[in-house]
ROLUM-280017 format. One record per atom (N, C-alpha, C): residue number from 1; residue in three letters; atom name; x, y, z. Coordinates in nm, 2 decimals, m for minus. Layout:
BEGIN
NUM; ALA; CA; X; Y; Z
...
//
This chain:
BEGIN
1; UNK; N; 2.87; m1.67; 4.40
1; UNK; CA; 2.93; m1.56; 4.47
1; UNK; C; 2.88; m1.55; 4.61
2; UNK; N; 2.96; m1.57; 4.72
2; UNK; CA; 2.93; m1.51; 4.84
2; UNK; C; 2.93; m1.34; 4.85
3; UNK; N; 2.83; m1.35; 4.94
3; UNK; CA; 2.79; m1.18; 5.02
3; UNK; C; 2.79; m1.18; 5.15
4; UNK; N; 2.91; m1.13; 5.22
4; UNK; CA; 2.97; m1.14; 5.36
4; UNK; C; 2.89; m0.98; 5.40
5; UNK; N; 2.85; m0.88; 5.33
5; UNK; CA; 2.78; m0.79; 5.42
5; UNK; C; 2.69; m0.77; 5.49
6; UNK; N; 2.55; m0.89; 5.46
6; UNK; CA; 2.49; m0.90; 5.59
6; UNK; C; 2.33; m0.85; 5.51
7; UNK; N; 2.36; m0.77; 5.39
7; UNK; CA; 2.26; m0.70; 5.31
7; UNK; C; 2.20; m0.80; 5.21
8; UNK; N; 2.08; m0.76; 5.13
8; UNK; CA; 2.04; m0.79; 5.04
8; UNK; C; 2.18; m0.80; 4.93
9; UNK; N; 2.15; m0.86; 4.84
9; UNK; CA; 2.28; m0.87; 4.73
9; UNK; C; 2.23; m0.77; 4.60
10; UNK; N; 2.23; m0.64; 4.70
10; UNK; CA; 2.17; m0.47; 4.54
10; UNK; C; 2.27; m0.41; 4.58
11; UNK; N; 2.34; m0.40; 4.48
11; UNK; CA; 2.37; m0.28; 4.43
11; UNK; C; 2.39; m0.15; 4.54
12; UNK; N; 2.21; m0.11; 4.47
12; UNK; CA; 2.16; 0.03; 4.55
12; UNK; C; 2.19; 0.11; 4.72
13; UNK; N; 2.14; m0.08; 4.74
13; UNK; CA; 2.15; m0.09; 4.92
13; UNK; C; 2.31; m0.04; 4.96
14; UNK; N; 2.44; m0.17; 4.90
14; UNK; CA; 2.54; m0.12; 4.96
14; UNK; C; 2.55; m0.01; 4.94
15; UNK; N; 2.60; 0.07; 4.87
15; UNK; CA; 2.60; 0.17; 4.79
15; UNK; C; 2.54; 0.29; 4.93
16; UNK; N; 2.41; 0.27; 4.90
16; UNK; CA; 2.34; 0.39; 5.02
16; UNK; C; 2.43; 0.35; 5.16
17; UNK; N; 2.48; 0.23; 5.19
17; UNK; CA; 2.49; 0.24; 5.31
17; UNK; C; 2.62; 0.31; 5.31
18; UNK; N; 2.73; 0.27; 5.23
18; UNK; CA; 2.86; 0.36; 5.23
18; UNK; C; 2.86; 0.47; 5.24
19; UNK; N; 2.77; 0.54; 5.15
19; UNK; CA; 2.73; 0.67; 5.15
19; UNK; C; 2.69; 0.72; 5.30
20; UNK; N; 2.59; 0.67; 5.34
20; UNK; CA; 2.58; 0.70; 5.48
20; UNK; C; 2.66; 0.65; 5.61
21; UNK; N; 2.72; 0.57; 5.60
21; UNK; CA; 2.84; 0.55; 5.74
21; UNK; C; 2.98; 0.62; 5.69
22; UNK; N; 3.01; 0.72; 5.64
22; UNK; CA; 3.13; 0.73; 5.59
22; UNK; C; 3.21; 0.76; 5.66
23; UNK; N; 3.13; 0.85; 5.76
23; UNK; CA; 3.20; 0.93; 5.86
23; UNK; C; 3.27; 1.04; 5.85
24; UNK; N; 3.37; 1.10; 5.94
24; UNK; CA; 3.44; 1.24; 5.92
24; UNK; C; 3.50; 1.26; 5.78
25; UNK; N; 3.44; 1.37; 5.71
25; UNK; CA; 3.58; 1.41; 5.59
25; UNK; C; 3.72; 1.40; 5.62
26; UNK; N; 3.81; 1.32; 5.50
26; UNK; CA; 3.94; 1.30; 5.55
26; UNK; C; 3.99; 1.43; 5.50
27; UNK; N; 4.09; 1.45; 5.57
27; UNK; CA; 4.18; 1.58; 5.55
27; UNK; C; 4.27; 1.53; 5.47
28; UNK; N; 4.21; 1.60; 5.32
28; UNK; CA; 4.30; 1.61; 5.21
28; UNK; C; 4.44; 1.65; 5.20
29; UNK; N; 4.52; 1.75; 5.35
29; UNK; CA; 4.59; 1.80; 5.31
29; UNK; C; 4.76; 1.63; 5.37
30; UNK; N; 4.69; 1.56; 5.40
30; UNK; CA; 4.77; 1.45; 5.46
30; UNK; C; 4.78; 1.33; 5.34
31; UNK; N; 4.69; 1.36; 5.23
31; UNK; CA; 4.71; 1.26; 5.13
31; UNK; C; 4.85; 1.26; 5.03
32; UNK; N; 4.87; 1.17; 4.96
32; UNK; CA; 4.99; 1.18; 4.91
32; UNK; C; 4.94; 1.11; 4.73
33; UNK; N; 4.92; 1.19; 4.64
33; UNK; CA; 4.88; 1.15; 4.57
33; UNK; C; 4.98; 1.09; 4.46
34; UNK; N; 5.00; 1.04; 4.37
34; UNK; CA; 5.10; 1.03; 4.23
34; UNK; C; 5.10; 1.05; 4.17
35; UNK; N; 5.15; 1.01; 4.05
35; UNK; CA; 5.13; 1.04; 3.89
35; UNK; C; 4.99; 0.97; 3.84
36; UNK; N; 4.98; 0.85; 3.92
36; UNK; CA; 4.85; 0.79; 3.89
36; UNK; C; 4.71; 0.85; 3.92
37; UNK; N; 4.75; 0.96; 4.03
37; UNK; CA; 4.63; 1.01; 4.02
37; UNK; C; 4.58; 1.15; 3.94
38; UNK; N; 4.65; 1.19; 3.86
38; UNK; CA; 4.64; 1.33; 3.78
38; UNK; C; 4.54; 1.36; 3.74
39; UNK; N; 4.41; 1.29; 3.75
39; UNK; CA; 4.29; 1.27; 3.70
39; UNK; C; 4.20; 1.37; 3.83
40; UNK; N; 4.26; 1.32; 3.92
40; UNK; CA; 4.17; 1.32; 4.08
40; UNK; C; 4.26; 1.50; 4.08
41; UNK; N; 4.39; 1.48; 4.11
41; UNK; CA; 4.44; 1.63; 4.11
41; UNK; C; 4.37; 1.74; 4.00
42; UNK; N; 4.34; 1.70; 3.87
42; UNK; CA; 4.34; 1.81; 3.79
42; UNK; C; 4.16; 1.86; 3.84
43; UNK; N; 4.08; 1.75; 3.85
43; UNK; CA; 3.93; 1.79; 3.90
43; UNK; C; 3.90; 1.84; 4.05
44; UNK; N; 4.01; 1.82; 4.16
44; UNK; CA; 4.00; 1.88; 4.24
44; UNK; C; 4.10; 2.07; 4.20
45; UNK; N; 4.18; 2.06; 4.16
45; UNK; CA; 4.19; 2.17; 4.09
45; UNK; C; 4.10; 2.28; 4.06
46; UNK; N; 4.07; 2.23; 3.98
46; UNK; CA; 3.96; 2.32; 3.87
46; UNK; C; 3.82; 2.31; 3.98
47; UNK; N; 3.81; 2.22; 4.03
47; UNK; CA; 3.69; 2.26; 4.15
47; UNK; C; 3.73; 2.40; 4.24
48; UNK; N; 3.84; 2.37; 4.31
48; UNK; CA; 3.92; 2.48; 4.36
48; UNK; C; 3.90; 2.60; 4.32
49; UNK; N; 3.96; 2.63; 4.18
49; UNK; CA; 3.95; 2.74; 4.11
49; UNK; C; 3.80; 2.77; 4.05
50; UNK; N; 3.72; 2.70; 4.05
50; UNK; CA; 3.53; 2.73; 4.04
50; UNK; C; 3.54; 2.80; 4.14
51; UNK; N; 3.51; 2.76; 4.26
51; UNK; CA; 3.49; 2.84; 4.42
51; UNK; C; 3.52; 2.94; 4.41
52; UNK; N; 3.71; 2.95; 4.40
52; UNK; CA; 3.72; 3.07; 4.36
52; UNK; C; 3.68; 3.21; 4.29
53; UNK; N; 3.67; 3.14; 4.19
53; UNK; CA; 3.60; 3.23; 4.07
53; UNK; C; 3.45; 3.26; 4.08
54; UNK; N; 3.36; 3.20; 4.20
54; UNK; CA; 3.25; 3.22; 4.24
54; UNK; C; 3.25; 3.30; 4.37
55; UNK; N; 3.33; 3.30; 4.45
55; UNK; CA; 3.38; 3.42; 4.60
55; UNK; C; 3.36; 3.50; 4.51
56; UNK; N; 3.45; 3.55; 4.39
56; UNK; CA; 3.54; 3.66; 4.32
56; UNK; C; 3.43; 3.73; 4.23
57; UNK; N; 3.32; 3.66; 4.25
57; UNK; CA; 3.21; 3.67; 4.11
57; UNK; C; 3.32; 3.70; 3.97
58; UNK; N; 3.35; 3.63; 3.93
58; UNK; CA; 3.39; 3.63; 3.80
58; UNK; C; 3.36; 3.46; 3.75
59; UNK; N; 3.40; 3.50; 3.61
59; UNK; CA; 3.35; 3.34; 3.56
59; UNK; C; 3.44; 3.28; 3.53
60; UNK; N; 3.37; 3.15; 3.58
60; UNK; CA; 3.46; 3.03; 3.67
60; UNK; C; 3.56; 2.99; 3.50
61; UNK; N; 3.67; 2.92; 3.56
61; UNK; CA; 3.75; 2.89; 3.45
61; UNK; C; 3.71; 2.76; 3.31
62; UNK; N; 3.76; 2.78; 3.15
62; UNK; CA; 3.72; 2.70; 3.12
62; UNK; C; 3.61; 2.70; 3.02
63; UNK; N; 3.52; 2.85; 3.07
63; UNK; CA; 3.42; 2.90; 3.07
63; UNK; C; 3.40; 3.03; 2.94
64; UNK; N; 3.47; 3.01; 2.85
64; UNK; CA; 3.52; 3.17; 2.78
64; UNK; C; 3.40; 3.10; 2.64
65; UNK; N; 3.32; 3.01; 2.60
65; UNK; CA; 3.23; 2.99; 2.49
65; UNK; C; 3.13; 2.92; 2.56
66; UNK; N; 3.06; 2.94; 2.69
66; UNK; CA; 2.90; 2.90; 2.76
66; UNK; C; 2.86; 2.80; 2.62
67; UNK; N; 2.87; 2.85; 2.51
67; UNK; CA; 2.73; 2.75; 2.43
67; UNK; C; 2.84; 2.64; 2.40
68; UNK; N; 2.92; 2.61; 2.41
68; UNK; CA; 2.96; 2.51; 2.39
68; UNK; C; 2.93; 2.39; 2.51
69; UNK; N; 2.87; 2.46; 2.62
69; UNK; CA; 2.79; 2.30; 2.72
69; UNK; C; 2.68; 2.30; 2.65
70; UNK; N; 2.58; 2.35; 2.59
70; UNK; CA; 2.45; 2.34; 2.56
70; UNK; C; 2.44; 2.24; 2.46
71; UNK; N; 2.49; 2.13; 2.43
71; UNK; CA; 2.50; 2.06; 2.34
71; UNK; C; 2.41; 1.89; 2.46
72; UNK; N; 2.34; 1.85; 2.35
72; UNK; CA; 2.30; 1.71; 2.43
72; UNK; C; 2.32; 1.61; 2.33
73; UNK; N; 2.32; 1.47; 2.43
73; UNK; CA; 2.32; 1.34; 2.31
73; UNK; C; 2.20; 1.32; 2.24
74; UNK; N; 2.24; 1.25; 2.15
74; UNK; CA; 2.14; 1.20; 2.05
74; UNK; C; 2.16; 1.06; 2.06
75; UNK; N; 2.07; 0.97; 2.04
75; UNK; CA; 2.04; 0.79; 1.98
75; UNK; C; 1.99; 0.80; 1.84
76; UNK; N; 2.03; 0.73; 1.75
76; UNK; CA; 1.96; 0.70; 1.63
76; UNK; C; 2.04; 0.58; 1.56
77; UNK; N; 1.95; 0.57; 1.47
77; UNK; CA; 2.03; 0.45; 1.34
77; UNK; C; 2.07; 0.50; 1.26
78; UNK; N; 2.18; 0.50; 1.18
78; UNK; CA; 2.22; 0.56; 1.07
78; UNK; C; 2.21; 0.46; 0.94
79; UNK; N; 2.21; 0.48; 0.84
79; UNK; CA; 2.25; 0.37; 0.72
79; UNK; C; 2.39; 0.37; 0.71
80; UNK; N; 2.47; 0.25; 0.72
80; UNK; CA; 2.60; 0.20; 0.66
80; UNK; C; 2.66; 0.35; 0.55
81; UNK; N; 2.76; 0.39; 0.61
81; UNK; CA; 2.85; 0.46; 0.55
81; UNK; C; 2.80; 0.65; 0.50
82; UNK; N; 2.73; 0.65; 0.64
82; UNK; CA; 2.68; 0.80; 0.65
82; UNK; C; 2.73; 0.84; 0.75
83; UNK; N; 2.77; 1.01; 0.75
83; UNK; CA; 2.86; 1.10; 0.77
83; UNK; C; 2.80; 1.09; 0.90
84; UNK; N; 2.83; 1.03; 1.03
84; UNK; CA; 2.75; 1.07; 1.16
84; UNK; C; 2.74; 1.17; 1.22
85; UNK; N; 2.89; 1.24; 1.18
85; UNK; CA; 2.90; 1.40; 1.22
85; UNK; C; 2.80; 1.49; 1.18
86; UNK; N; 2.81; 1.51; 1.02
86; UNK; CA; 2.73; 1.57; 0.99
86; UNK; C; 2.55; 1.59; 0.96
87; UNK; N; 2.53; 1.45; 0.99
87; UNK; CA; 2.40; 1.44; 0.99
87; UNK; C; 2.35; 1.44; 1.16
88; UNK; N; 2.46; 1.43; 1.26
88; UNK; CA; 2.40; 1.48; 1.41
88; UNK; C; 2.41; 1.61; 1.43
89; UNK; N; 2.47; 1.66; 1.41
89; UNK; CA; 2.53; 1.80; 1.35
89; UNK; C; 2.44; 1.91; 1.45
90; UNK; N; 2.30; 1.91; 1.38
90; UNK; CA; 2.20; 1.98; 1.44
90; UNK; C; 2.13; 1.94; 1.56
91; UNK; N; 2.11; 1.84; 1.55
91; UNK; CA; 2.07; 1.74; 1.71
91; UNK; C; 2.11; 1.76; 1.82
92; UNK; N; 2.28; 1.76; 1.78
92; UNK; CA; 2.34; 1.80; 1.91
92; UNK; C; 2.31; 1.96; 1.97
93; UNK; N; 2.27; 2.04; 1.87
93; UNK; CA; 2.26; 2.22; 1.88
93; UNK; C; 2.12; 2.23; 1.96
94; UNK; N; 2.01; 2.17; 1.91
94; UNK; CA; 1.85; 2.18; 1.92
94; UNK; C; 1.86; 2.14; 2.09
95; UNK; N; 1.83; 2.21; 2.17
95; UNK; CA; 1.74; 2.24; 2.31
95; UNK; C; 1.63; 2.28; 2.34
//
């Protein structure tokens, strides 16, 4: 594989450097987005309406059962043909 950028061949490097030459924010309001992007629309969205709902002090949308983010991953082994649900069950709850 050739590397035409001039950099080390990481990852990290390009990466940082994009990040830092990006230059001016583009004005979102000139984009033209599609059906393809409904992903990018619905999280800019709901970003939108956070802000909002943080100006407004009220709670942000999405938001009506808090303990349901308090949940973390778990790693483990299981034995062949055990219920993974129910034996992660508590794992996922414990913080």
């Amino acid at each position: 594989m050739v590397n035409y950028t001039g950099m080390d061949d990481s990852n990290p490097l390009q990466d940082g450097a994009i990040q830092e030459t990006m230059g001016a924010i583009l004005d979102r309001t000139i984009e033209h987005l599609g059906s393809a992007d409904a992903m990018i629309i619905r999280v800019r969205r709901r970003l939108l309406d956070s802000l909002q709902a943080y100006r407004e002090a009220t709670a942000p949308p999405g938001v009506d059962s808090p303990e349901a983010y308090r949940r973390r991953g778990v790693q483990l082994t299981l034995a062949p043909g055990s219920n993974w649900y129910q034996i992660t069950e508590e794992m996922v709850r414990t913080f």
